[in-house]
KOLMI-582755 format. One record per residue (C-alpha): x, y, z. Coordinates in steps of 0.1 Angstrom, whole numbers, padded with zeros to 4 digits, always signed. Example, Ala and Ser with C-alpha at 12.3 -4.5 7.8 and 13.67 -1.06 7.14 Angstrom:
! residues 2
+0123-0045+0078+0137-0011+0071
//
This chain:
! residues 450
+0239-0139-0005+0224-0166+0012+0194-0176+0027+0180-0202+0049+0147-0211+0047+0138-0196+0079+0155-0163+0067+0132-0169+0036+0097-0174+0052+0103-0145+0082+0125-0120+0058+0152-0116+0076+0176-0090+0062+0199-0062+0067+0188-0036+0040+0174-0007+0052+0146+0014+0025+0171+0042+0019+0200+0018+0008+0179+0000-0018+0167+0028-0035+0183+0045-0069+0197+0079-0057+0176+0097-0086+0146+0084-0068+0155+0095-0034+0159+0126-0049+0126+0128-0065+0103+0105-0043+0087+0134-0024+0074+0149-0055+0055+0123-0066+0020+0115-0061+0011+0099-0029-0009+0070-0022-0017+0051+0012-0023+0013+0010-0027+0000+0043-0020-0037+0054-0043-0044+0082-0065-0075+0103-0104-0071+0090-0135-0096+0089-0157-0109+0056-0191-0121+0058-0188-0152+0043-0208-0178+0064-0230-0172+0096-0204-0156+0117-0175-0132+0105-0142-0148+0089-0111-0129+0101-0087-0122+0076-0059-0096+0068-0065-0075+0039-0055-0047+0019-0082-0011+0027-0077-0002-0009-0080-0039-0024-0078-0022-0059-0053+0000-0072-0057+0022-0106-0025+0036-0125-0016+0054-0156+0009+0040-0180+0038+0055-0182+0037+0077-0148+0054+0071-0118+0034+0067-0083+0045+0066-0046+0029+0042-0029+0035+0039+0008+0024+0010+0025+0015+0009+0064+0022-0020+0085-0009-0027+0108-0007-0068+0109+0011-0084+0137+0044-0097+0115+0064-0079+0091+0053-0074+0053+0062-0071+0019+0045-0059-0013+0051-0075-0049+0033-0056-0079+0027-0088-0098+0036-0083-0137+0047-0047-0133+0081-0045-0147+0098-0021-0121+0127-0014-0105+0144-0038-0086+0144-0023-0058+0112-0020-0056+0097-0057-0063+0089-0064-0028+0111-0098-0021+0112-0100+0015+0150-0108+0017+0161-0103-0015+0150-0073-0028+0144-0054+0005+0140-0055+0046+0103-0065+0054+0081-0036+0068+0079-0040+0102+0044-0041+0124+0039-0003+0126+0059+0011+0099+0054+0019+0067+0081+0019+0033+0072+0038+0002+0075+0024-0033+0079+0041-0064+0063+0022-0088+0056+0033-0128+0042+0008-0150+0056+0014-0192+0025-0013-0200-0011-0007-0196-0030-0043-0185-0041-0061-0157-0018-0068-0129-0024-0073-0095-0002-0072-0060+0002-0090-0031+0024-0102-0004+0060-0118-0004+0069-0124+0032+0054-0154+0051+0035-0162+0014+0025-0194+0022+0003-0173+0050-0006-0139+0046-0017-0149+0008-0040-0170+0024-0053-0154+0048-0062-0125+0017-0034-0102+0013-0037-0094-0023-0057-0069-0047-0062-0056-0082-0037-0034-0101-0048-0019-0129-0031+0002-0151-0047+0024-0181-0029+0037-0215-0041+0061-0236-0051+0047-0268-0068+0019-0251-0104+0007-0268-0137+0019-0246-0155-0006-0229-0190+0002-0212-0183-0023-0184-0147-0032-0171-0144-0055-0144-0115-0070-0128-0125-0105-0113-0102-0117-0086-0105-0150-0082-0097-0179-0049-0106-0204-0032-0100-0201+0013-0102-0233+0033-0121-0222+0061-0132-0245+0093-0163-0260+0104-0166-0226+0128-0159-0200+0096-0119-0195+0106-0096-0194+0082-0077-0232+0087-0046-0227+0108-0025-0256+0096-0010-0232+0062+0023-0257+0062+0013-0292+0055+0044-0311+0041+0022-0341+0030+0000-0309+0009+0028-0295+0001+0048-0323-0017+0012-0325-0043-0008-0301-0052-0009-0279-0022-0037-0267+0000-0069-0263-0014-0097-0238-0003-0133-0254+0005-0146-0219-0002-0153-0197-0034-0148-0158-0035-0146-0133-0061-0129-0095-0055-0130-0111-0016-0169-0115-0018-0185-0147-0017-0191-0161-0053-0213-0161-0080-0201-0124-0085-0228-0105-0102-0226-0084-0130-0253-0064-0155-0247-0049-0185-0272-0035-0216-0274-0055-0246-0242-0040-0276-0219-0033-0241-0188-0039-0247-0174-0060-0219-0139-0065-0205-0133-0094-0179-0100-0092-0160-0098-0128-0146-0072-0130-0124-0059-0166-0099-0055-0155-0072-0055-0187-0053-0026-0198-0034-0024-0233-0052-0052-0241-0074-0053-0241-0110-0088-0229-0121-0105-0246-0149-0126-0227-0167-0154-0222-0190-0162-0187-0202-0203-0192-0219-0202-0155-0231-0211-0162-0267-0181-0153-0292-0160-0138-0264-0123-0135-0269-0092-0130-0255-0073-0101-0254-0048-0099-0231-0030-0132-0209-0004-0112-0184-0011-0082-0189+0000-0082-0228-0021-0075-0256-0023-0100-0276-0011-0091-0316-0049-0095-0323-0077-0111-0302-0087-0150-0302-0117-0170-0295-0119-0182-0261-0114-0216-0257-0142-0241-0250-0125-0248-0218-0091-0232-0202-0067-0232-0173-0056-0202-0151-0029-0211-0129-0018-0193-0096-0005-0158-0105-0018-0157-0146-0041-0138-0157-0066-0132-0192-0083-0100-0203-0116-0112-0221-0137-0095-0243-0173-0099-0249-0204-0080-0268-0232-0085-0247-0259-0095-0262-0277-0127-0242-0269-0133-0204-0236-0148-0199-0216-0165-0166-0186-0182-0166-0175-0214-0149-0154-0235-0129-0153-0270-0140-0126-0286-0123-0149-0309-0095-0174-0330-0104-0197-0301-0097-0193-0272-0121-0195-0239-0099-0208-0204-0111-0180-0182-0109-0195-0150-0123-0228-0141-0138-0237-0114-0163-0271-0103-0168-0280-0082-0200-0306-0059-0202-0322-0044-0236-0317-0009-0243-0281-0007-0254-0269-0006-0292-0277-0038-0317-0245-0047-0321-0211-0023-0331-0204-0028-0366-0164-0028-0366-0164-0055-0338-0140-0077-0327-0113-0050-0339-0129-0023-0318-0116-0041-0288-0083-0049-0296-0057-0035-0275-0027-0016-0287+0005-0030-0274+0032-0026-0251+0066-0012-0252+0079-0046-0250+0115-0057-0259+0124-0070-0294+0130-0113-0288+0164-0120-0306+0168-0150-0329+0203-0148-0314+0201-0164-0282+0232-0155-0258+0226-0184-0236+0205-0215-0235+0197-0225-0196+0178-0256-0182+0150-0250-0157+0145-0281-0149+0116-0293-0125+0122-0321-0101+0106-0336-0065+0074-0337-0046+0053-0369-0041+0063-0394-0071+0090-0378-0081+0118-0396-0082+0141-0371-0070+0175-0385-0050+0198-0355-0046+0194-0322-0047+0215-0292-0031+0204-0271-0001+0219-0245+0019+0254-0249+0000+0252-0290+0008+0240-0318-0015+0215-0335+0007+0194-0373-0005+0158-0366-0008+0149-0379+0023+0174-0354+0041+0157-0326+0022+0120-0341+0038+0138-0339+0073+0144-0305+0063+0109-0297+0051+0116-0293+0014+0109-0312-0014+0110-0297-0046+0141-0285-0063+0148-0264-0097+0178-0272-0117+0192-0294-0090+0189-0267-0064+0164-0265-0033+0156-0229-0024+0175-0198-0032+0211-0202-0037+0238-0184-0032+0246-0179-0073+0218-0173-0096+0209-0199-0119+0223-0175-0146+0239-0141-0151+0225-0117-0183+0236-0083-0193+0205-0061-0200+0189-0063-0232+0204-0103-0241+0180-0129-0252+0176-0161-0229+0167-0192-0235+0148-0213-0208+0142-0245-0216+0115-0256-0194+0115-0291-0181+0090-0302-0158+0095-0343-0144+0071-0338-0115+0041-0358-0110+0021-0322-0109+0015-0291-0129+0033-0263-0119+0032-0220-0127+0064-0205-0133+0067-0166-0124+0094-0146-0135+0094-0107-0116+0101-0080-0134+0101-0099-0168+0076-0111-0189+0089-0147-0211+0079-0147-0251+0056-0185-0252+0032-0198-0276+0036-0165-0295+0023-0143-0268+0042-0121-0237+0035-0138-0207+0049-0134-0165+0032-0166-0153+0032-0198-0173+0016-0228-0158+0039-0263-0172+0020-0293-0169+0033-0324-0158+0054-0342-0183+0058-0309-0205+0089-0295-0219+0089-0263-0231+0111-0235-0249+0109-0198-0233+0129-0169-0241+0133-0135-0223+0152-0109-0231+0168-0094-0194+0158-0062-0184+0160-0040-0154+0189-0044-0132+0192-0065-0101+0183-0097-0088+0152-0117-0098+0135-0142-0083+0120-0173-0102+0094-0198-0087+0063-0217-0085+0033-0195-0079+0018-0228-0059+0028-0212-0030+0032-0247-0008+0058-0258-0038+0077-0223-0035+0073-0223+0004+0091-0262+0000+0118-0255-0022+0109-0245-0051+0125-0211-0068+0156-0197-0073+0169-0160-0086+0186-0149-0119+0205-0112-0121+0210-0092-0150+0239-0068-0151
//
């Protein structure tokens, strides 16, 4: 396998749908429940005149744990797409790499996924051909997926959360690959919205509520700083995992592209939460409480904890230890890395529009950084010698760090770090950056477990 990073951005490939999916599931597919998520060109009311952008017409999807669902997905855009269920730990087949793990969906067709979810949490999907762009331009939405024994909560709201840089005129800034952007921190959006809607997002519950937030980045490149003033909320959940029981919230705390943290709050005074990254702090969300609800619930914080996941047992016997190490971009001091099967200087690799390499390699390669047999323990050891931070996404696998399950794990600059996964599904996996402009430039590479 290997691919340029023409092949990478456009999804070139050869696999048809049929060919890349199980036979028990081609079998079964047409039994299973059906439902249409269409890809299409729409318009948000953002500023004075409308904003074209390319969306999703369900932008949030609801699934039971433990039960598989068809999903077919309709092509109306002008290019070819792709659909990646962020965090859900399906089949490989059906991840939604354009290039790697299937064909891209032509304009005008549609593919059908069968996706089931073994954890409950808060996910969310989006697309994975042409990232740097259709991302951008707002192809994403909420997944959530319900268990049984989960806690109840009188208000449950997912918050989807980016930032767009739009024009003067309200258009959506053309210029997605800048290389300059690209080898920092990536391009940054000029304008705040929440679930697609122009922020502060507004939300009202009765005083004893309990409250779930699902805050999710979904920003191509930022790194949200935030500060949650919901008093004695905690957190729950970060990636979908329950936490083994629920923390206070941080004063202040990062959310990186991709990551995600289920709070939980008692209402009881009117609450918002913040972004406090500018010199400006911004209003992401607002809660108003109204009396008229319980005093308060009497088995509280427990009541909200959420039972956990089928999630593998972590080893102390680690089969392999490998280095992920993080190298290039702006200050970086990178010389060499390898490219397309050929060991290029750093300026070659600029001339090539890519500058940021893992583990010595610049994009995917034709081996994967490592081989694992399903159900080994993995060490990563983390290594980040950039000038910037950077989040780490692993599909279909979630890494055990800081004593908590986590898919997306933002390394900041300098930092060196420990991971360990134990390999799961079969196939090929992709690893990389969730700053799309660092992925887009070179930085990810694949792992398959066999």
């Amino acid at each position: 396998m290997t691919l340029t990073r023409r092949q990478w951005l456009k999804g070139a490939g050869t696999l048809t749908a049929a060919s890349m999916l199980p036979w028990p599931l081609r079998a079964s597919q047409s039994e299973l429940p059906l439902i249409h998520l269409q890809a299409r060109e729409s318009t948000a009311a953002w500023l004075d005149t409308p904003t074209p952008v390319w969306s999703y017409a369900q932008p949030t999807l609801r699934l039971r744990q433990g039960v598989a669902q068809r999903i077919r997905v309709t092509n109306h855009l002008p290019e070819p797409t792709t659909v990646h269920w962020h965090g859900l730990r399906v089949a490989n087949a059906m991840d939604g790499v354009s290039g790697l793990t299937q064909a891209p969906i032509e304009p005008g067709e549609s593919f059908d996924y069968e996706v089931m979810s073994p954890d409950a949490g808060t996910f969310w999907f989006h697309s994975h051909h042409n990232t740097i762009e259709q991302l951008a331009r707002g192809l994403y939405g909420a997944l959530i997926v319900s268990g049984d024994n989960e806690p109840d909560f009188e208000q449950d709201w997912p918050l989807l959360i980016d930032d767009w840089r739009l024009t003067k005129n309200g258009r959506i800034d053309p210029a997605f690959a800048s290389l300059h952007t690209q080898a920092h921190g990536g391009r940054m959006g000029n304008v705040l919205t929440i679930n697609h809607r122009l922020g502060p997002w507004q939300g009202r519950a009765r005083s004893g509520d309990r409250v779930r937030l699902r805050l999710v980045n979904s920003a191509t490149n930022r790194i949200l700083q935030l500060r949650a003033e919901f008093p004695s909320a905690l957190v729950l959940a970060k990636d979908g995992q329950p936490l083994t029981s629920p923390e206070p919230l941080p004063d202040v705390f990062i959310l990186g592209p991709g990551e995600r943290l289920d709070l939980g709050w008692l209402a009881n005074e009117t609450g918002q939460l913040m972004e406090v990254s500018g010199r400006k702090p911004l209003v992401v969300a607002r809660v108003e409480v109204e009396p008229g609800g319980e005093a308060g619930i009497p088995r509280y914080p427990g009541v909200m904890a959420l039972p956990v996941n089928p999630m593998p047992e972590v080893s102390a016997d680690v089969t392999q230890t490998v280095p992920l190490k993080m190298e290039g971009g702006a200050m970086g001091r990178l010389e060499s890395a390898r490219y397309e099967g050929e060991t290029m200087a750093f300026r070659e690799l600029v001339d090539q529009g890519q500058v940021w390499a893992l583990s010595g390699q610049v994009g995917l390669p034709e081996e994967p950084l490592f081989r694992a047999r399903q159900g080994e323990t993995v060490a990563l050891q983390l290594d980040n010698r950039t000038s910037f931070p950077h989040t780490l996404h692993w599909h279909g696998h979630h890494v055990w760090a800081d004593d908590r399950w986590q898919d997306s794990l933002t390394v900041t600059r300098g930092q060196t770090k420990t991971v360990r996964m134990v390999a799961g599904g079969p196939g090929k996996w992709l690893i990389h950056c969730h700053m799309i402009d660092h992925q887009a430039t070179g930085m990810m590479t694949w792992f398959e477990v066999v």
